[in-house]
N, C-alpha and C positions, 0 to 999 in steps of 0.2 A: 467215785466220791472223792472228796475233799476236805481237807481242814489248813485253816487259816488262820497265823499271829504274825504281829508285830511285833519288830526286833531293832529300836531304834531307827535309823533309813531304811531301815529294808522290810518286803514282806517278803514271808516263808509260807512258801503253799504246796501242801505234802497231799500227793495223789495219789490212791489206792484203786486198782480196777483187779477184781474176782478172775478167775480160768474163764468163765461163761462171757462176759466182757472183754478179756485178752483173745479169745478164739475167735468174737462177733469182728473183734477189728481188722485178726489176720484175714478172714474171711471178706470183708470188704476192703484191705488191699490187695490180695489176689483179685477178685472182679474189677479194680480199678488197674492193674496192672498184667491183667492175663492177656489181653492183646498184643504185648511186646514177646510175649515167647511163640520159638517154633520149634515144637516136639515132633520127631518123626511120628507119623502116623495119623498126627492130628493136623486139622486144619488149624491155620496161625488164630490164636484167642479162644482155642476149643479142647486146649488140654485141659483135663480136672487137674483141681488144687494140688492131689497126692501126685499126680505124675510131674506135673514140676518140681517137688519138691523132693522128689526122690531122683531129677536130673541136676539139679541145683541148689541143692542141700537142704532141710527141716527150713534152718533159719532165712531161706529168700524172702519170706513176708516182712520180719521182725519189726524191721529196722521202719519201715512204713505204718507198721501196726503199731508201733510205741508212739512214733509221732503223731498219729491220727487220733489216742488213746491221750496225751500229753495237749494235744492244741483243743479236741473239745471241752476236755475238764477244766483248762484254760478261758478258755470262751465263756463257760457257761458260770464261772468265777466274777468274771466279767461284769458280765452282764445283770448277777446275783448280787454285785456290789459296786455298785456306779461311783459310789465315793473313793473307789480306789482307784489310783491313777497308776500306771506303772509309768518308768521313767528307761528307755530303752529294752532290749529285748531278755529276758528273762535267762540266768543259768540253768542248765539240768540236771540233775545227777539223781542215775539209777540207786536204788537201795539197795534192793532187792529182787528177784523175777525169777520164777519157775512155770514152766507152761500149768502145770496143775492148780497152781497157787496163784497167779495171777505179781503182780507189779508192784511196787510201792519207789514212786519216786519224790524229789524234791525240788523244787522250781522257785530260786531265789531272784530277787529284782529289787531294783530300787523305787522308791515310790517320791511322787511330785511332796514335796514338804508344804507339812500343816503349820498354818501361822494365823495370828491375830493380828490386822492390823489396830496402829495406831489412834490414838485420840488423833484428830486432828486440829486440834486447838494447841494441843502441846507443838505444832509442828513452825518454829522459830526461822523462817528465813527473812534474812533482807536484802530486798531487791536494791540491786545497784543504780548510781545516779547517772544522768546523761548529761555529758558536760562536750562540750564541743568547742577546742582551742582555735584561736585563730591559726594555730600552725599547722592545724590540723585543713582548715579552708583552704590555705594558701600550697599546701602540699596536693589538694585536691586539682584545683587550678592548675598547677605544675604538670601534673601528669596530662590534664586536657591541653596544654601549652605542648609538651614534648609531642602527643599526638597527633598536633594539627606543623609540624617541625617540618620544614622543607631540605632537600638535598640537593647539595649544591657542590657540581664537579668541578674541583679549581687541577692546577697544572701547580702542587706543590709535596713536598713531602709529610710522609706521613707522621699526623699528631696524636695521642693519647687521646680520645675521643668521635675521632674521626671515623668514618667509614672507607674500610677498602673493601675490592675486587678481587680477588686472587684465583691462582689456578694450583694446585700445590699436587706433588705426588711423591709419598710416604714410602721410606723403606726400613729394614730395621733388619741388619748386617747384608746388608747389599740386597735383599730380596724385599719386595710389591706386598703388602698384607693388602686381607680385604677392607674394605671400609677406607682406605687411608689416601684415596684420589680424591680429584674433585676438580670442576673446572667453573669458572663465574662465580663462585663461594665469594658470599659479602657479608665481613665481620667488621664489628664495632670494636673498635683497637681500648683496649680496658675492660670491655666487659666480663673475660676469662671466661670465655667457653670454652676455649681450647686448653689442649695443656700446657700447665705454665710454663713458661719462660717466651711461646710459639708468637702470644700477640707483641710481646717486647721486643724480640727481634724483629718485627715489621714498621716501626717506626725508625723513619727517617727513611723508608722506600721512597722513589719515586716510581709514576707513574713508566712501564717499561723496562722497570729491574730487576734481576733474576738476582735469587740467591737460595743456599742451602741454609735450612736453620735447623740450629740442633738439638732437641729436646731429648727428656728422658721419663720413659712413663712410669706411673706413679705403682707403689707396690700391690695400691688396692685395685688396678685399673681389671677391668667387668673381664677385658679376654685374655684370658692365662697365658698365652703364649706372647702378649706383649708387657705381660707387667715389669714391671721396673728394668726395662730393657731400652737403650739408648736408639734413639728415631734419627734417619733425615729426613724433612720435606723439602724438597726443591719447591721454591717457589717462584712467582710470576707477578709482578704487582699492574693490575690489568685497569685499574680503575680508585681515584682518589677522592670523596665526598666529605663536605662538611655540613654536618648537621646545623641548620639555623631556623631559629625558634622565633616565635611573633611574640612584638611585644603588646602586653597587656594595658588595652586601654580603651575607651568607649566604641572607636570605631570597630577593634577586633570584634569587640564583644556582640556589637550590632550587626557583622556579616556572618558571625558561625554561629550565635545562638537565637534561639527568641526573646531575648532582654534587650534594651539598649544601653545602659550603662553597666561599668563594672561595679556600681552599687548593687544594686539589683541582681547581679549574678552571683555576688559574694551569700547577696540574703536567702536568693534561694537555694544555693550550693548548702549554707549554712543548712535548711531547714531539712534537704534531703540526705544530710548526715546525721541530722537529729532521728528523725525517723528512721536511717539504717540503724543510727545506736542503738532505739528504742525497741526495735524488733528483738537486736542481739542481746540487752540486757532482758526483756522478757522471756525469751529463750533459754538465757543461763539463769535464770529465775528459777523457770520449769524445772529443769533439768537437780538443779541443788531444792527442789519441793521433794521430785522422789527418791533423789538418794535418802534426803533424811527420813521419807515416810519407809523404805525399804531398810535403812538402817534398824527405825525404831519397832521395826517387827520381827527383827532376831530370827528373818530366814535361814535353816539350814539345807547347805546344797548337796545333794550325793557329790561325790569324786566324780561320777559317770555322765552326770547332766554337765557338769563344767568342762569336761572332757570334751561330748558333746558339742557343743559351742564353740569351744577353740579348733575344734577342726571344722567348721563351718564358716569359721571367720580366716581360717587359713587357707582353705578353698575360694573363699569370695576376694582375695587379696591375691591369689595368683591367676584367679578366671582377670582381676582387673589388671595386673601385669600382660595378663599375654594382650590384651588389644593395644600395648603401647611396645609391645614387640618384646618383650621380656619375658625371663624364665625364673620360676623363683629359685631353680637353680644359682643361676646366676646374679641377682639380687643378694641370694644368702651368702656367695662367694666373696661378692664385691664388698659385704659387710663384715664377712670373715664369721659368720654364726653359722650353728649348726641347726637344724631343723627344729631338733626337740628344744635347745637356745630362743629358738622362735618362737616356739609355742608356749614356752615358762613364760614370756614376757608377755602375753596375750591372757595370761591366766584371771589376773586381776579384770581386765577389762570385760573379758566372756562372763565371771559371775555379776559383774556390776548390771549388764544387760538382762541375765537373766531375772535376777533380781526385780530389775524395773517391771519388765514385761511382765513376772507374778503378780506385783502389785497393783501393774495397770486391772490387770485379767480379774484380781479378785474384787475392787473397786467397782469396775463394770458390772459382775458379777451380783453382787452385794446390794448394789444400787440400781439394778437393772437400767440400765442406759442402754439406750439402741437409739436407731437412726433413723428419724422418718422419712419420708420422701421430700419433705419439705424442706428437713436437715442437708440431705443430700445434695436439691437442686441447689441450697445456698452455698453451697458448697462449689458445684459447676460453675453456678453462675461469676462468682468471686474470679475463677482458673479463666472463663470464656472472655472477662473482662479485660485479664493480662494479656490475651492473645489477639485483641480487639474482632473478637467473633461474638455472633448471634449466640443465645444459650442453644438453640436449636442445631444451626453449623456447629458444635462445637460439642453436642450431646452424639451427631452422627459420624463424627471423627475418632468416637474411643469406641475402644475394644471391651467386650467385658472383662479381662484385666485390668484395663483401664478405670471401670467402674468401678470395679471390688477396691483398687487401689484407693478412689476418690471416697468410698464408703467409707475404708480403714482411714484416712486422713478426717472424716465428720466424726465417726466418732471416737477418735482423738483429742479434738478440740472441745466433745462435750466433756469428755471424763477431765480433761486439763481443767475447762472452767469449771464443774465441777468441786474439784478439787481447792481452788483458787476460793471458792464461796463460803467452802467450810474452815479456810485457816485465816481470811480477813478479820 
């Protein structure tokens, strides 16, 4: 049996099971556990209860018996109480236990936190405007201008902008580190990918010229055994390009686009920055609706659920390190922070999400929203259109991951608009 209160975040649920109930348990973990022994005499899983436990002492059940005695009273708590959430896995602590008397323990947890939301009429955001500069077109432009930049090898030495060839091999006090060769390497002299000072000694190279250039790596640099340690690279200047850029004007515009003048590319360039701004101010719309509606509900988080989260978010941040070859070892090195440094800073952001996701959930909840099938294909249909597929090619290309994902994005957007109807 059982008894149950609440104690600010947490429940306390105190389990008491009789001799007659502590004996039924030991007795169903020997039959779940008799097959592992082998008693001389007996065939393996045919010893009685007494003879194992007078080879391997009273207490070989116990410890199976308490847990088996602890997770149904657990369960059946449960189950007896559907409004209670627990919020990770429960502490134990025995009280008390004598085989004649029977057990009395206590099983503390934290529980998902009770909250009311908000009016949503009191919920005050204002959506941001979308203004779109002309500096902003012409920088747009610029970028489609450097992309469509031709390379052009001249026979002169190297400029501040320029592109070279190089062949280079690093050493750092007479000896080869890894990573530090390289042959046909083409960098853009200014843009400091390298370590400083590396692209400024290559200007004035020409085409054919060898030289040692002397750097010194930086104290934060990622591999311990080169930081702030003085480098040669011998290098080689194999190759001298000048980047030259088209100029802007009806005929460009009429071979690389579908416009023909550079009016019309300006207007439409204009319209699909409107519409990128439009998306991203509705977005951080969204986003500043449920902080305030998760504010004005005065959630409180266990310690454990926040906890929770920040290591979830520091596992999803090193699984995306290592596919770019990183270690968050290494990362945290180069940053000079220490793990648990890492996770204080993550603290704020792990309850801000949980937060949200409460809100979203009880929302949903509260107003029952679900997803028709009609919801859903509008949904497909929208994704099949971006990929210029049939809704049909494009229903038989996902996964049911795939789907559940495309589910959780519908009804997403109804609980947003939703939301959006009650604070207009």
């Amino acid at each position: 049996m059982y008894n149950f209160e609440k104690k600010e975040k947490q429940g306390i649920l105190k389990i008491t099971a009789n001799s007659e109930q502590w004996n039924n348990a030991v007795e169903r973990a020997y039959e779940a556990n008799k097959g592992k022994f082998n008693i001389q005499g007996f065939r393996k899983g045919k010893a009685p209860r007494r003879v194992i436990e007078q080879n391997y002492g009273d207490t070989i059940f116990f410890d199976d018996a308490f847990n088996d005695i602890i997770s149904q009273e657990y369960n059946q708590f449960l189950n007896e109480n559907t409004d209670i959430i627990p919020v990770g896995q429960p502490k134990v602590e025995m009280n008390s236990f004598t085989v004649d008397q029977g057990l009395q323990a206590t099983l503390t947890f934290d529980m998902l936190p009770e909250f009311k939301l908000p009016d949503f009429k009191t919920i005050k955001v204002k959506k941001g405007k979308v203004e779109i500069t002309e500096k902003q077109i012409e920088d747009e432009i610029e970028r489609e201008r450097v992309s469509h930049a031709r390379y052009v090898e001249e026979d002169k030495a190297v400029e501040n902008g320029d592109f070279a060839t190089i062949d280079f091999e690093g050493s750092v006090d007479g000896e080869k580190f890894e990573g530090g060769s390289a042959n046909d390497y083409r960098i853009e002299i200014g843009s400091h990918t390298f370590i400083d000072g590396f692209e400024d000694q290559i200007i004035g190279m020409k085409k054919g010229d060898e030289k040692d250039i002397n750097v010194t790596f930086p104290d934060n640099y990622p591999a311990e055994n080169l930081k702030s340690k003085p480098a040669v690279f011998k290098t080689t200047l194999k190759k001298v390009e000048k980047k030259v850029l088209p100029e802007i004007n009806d005929k460009y515009i009429a071979d690389t686009t579908e416009y023909e003048t550079v009016e019309e590319y300006k207007k439409a360039m204009k319209q699909n920055l409107e519409n990128i701004e439009k998306e991203k101010v509705e977005r951080e719309f969204e986003v500043k609706v449920l902080d305030e509606i998760a504010e004005k509900s005065n959630i409180e988080l266990p310690a454990s659920m926040i906890d929770h989260e920040v290591e979830h978010m520091v596992e999803d941040f090193e699984h995306r390190l290592s596919h770019q070859g990183m270690t968050m070892a290494g990362y945290l090195e180069y940053l000079g922070k220490t793990v648990d440094q890492f996770k204080e800073e993550r603290r704020e952001d792990a309850e801000k999400n949980i937060k949200t996701r409460l809100v979203l959930q009880k929302i949903i909840s509260e107003n029952k929203i679900s997803v028709s099938e009609e919801d859903l294909n509008d949904t497909l249909a929208e994704y099949a259109t971006r990929y210029n597929m049939s809704m049909e090619e494009f229903k038989k290309a996902l996964t049911p991951n795939d789907f559940a994902y495309f589910e959780n994005n519908a009804i997403m957007t109804k609980v947003i608009n939703f939301i959006k109807s009650k604070i207009a």
